[in-house]
Backbone bond lengths (Angstrom), bond angles and torsions (degrees), N, CA, C in turn:
res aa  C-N    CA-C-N  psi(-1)  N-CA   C-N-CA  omega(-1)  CA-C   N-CA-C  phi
1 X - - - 1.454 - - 1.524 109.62 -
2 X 1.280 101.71 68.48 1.896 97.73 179.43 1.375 124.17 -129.00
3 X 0.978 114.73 127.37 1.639 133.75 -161.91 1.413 91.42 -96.45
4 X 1.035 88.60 125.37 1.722 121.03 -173.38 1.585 116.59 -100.39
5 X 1.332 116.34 -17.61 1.281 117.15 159.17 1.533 127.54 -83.61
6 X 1.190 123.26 53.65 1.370 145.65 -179.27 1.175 97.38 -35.72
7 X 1.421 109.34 -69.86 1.826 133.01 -148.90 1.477 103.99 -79.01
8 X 1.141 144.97 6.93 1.188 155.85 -144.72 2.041 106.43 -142.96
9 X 0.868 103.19 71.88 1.873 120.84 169.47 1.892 92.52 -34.22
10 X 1.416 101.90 146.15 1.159 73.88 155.02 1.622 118.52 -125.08
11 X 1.157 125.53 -177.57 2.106 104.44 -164.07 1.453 113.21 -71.07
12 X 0.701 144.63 91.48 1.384 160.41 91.21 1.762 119.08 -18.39
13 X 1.894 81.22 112.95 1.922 97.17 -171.96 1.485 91.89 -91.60
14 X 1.271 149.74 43.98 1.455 138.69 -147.94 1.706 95.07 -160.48
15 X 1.560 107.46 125.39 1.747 95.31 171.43 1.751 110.58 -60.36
16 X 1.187 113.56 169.78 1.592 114.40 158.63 1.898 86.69 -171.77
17 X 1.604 81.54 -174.88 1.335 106.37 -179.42 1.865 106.38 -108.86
18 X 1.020 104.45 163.15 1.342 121.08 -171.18 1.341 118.97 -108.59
19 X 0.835 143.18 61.07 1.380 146.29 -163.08 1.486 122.00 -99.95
20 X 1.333 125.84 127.19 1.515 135.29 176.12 1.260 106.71 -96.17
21 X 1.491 115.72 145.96 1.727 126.90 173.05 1.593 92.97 -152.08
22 X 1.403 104.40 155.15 1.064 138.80 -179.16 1.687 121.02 -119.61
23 X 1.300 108.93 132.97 1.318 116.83 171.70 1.626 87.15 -114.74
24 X 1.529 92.03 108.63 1.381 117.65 169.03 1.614 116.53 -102.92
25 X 1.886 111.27 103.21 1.239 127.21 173.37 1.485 133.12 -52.26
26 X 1.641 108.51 126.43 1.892 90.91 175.39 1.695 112.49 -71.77
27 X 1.021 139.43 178.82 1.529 128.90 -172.16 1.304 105.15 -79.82
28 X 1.145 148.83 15.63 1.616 145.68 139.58 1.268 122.75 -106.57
29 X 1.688 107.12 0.76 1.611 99.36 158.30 1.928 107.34 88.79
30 X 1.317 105.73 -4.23 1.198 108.53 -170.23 1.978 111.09 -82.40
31 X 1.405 94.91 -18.69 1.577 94.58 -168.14 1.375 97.99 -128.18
32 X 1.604 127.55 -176.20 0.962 113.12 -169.73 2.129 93.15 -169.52
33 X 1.493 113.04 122.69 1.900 104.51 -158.05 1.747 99.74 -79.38
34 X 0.998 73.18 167.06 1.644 78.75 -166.64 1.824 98.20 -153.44
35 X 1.232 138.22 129.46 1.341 161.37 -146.04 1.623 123.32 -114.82
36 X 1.218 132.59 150.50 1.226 113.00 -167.60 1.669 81.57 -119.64
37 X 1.229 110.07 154.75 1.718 123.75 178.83 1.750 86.27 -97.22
38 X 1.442 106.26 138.20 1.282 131.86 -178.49 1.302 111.55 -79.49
39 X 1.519 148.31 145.45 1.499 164.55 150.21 1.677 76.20 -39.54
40 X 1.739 81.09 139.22 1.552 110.62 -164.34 1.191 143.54 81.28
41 X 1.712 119.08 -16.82 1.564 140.27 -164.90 1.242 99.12 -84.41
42 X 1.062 123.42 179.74 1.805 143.99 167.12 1.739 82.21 -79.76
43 X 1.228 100.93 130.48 1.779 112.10 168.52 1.440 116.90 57.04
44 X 0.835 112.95 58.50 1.779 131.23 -157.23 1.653 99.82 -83.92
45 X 1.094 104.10 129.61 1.416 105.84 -168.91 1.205 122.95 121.78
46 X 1.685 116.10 -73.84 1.032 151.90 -162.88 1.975 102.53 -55.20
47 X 1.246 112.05 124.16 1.240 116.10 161.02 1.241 128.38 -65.27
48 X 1.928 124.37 143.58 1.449 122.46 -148.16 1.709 91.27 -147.10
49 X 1.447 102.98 157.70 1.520 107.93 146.62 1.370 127.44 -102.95
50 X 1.855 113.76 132.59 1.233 110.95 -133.39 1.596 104.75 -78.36
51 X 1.328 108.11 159.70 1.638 117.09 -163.51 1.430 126.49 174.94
52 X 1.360 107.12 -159.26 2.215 104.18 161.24 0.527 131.45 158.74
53 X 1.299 165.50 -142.68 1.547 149.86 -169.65 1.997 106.98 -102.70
54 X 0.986 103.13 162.41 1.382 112.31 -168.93 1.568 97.93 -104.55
55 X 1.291 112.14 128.06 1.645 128.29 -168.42 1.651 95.18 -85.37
56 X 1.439 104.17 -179.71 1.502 107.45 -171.48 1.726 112.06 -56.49
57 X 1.060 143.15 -178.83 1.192 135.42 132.98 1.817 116.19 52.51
58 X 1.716 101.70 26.96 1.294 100.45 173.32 1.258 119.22 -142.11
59 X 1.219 112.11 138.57 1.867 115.59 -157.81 1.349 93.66 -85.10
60 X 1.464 94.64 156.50 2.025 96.66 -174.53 1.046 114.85 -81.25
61 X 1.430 125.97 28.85 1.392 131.17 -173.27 1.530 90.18 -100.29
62 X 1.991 110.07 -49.46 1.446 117.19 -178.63 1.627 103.04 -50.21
63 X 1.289 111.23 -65.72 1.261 120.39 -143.26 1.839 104.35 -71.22
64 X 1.598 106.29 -10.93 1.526 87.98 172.43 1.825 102.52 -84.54
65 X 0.999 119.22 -25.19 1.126 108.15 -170.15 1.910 127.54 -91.53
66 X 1.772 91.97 -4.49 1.314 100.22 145.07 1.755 122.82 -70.60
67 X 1.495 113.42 -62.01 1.403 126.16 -169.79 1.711 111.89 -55.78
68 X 1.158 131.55 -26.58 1.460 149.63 149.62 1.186 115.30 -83.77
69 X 1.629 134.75 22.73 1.314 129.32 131.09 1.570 111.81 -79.55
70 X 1.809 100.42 -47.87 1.283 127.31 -166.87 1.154 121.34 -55.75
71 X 1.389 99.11 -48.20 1.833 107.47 161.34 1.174 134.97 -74.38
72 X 1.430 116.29 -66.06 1.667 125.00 -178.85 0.980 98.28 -99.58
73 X 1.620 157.19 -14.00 1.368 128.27 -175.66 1.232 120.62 96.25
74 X 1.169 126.34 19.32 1.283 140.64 -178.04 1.709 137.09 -115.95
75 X 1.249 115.89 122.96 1.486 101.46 -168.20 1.674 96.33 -112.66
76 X 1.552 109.43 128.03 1.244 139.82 -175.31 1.322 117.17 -46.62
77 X 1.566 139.51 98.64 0.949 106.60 170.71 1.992 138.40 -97.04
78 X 1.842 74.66 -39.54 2.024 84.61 164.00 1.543 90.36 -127.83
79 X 1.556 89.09 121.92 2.093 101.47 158.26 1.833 90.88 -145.58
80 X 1.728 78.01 144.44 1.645 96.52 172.44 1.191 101.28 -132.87
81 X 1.432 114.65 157.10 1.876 122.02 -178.20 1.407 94.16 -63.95
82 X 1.702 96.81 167.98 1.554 102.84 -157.85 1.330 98.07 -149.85
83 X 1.707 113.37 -42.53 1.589 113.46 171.62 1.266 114.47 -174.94
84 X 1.394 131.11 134.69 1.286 129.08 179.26 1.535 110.25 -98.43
85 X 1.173 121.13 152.93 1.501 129.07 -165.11 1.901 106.14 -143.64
86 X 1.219 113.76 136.40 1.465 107.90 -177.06 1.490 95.67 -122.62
87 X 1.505 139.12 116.57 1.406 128.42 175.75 1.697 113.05 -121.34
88 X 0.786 124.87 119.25 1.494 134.95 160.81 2.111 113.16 -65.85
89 X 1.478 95.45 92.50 1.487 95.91 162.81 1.654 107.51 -93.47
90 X 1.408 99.80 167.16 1.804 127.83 -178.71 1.686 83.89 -31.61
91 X 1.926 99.37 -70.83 1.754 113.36 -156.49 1.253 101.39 -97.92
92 X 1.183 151.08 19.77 1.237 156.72 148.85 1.529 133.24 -166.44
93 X 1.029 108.01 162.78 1.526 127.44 173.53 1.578 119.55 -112.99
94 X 1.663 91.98 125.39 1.707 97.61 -164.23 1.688 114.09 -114.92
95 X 1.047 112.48 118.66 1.925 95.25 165.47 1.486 109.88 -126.58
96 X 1.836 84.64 118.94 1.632 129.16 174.48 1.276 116.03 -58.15
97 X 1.391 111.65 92.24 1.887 105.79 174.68 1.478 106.98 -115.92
98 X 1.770 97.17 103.82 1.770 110.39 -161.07 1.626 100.09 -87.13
99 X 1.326 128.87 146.75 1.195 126.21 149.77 1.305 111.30 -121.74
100 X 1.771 103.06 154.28 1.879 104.49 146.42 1.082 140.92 -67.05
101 X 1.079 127.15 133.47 1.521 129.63 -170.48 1.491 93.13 -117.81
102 X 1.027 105.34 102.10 1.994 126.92 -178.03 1.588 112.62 -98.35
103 X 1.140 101.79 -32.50 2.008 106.88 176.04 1.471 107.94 -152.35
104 X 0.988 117.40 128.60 1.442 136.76 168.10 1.583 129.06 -131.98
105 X 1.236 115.94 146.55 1.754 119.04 171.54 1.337 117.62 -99.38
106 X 1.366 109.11 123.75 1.447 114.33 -173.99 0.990 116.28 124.47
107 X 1.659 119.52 144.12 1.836 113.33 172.23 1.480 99.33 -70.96
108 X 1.296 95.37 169.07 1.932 100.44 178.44 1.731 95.87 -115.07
109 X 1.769 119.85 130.71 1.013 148.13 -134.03 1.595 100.47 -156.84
110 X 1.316 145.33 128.39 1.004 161.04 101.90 1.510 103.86 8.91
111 X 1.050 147.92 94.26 1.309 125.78 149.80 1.543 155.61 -101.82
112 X 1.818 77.47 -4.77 1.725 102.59 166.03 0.834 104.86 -105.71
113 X 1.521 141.41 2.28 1.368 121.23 154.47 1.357 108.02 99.16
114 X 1.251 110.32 27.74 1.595 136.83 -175.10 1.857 102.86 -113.54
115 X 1.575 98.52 119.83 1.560 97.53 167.63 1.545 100.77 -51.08
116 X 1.936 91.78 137.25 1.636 101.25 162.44 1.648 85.07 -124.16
117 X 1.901 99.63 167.40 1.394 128.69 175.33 0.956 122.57 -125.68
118 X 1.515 138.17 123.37 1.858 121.77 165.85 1.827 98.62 -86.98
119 X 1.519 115.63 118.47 1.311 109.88 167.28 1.315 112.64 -130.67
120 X 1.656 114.73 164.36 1.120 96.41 -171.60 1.569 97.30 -123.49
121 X 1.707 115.56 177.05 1.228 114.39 -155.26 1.621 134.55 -58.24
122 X 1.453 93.08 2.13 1.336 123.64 -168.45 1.626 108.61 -98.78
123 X 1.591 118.15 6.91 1.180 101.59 -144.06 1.936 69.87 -137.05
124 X 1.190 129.98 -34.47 1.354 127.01 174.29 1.251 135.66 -19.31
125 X 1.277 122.72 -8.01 0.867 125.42 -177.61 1.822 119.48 -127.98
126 X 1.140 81.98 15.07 1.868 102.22 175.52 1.991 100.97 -91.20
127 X 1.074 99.30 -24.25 1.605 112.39 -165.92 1.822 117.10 -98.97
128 X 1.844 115.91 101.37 1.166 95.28 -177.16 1.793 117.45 -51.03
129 X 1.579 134.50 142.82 1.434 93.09 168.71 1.746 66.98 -129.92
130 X 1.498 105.82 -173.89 1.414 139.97 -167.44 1.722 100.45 -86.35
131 X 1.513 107.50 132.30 1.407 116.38 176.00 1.045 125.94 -57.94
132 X 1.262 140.47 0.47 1.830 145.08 150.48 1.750 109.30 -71.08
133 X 1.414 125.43 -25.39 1.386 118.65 -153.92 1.864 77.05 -104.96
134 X 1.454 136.95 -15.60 1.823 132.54 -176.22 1.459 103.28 -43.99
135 X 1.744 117.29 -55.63 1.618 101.47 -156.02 1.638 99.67 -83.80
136 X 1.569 133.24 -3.44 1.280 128.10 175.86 1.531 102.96 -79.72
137 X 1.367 124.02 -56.29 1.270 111.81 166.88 1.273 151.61 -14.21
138 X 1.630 81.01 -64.68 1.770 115.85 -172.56 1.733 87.59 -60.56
139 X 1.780 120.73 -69.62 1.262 104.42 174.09 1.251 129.28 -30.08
140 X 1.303 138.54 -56.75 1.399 157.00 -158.32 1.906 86.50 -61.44
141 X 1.406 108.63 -64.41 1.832 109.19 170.71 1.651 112.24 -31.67
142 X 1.231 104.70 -70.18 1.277 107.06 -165.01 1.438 130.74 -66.43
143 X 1.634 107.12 -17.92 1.321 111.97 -176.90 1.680 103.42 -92.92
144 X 1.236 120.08 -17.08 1.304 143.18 175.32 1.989 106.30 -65.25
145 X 1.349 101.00 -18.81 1.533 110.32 -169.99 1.542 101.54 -112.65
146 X 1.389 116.41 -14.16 1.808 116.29 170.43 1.282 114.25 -68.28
């Protein structure tokens, strides 16, 4: 189930933020890391796929492969878009531009000091995560059941 128009916003008369996440694969595809949001964040607590907002003047192709240096330590090697998501919170408005992360260099490492998890699709529902990351999930379930 992957939407291939990553790069493509879609029109939205409403500010938001732009944010990239990654479902970053173990090398058989069976698990998939997943991040804890730090005391102090918007949704603090709540488990995420790792990622972040897109800086000025940088395509979300850049900016995932900055924010997954930044976090886990990892430099990107094959990711393709996977799903875009538009969510309206109370205090903001977010649009989710998820990719796969299928090959990468580097162990994957915590580096802010944020619990990370390898889980697998079976395990999703042990983990509060935030109501923008539900319909990427739910995919991640279902294609996990083909």
């Amino acid at each position: 189930m992957r939407n291939t128009e990553a790069d493509i916003p879609p029109s939205i008369d409403e500010a938001y933020l732009h944010v990239v996440a990654a479902i970053v694969w173990n090398s058989d595809h069976s698990q998939f890391l997943v991040a804890q949001r730090q005391a102090g964040k918007h949704l603090e607590h709540y488990w995420e796929l790792p990622g972040g907002k897109l800086e000025l003047d940088e395509s979300p192709r850049q900016a995932l492969q900055r924010e997954l240096a930044e976090e886990i330590g990892i430099d990107v090697i094959l990711a393709e878009p996977y799903m875009q998501i538009y969510h309206r919170y109370p205090e903001r408005n977010i649009f989710l531009d998820t990719w796969s992360v299928d090959e990468y260099r580097g162990e994957v490492r915590a580096r802010e000091r944020q619990a990370i998890s390898w889980i697998g699709p079976q395990d999703i529902e042990r983990y509060p995560f935030p109501a923008a990351d539900r319909p990427i999930l739910d995919a991640i379930r279902r294609s996990a059941k083909e």
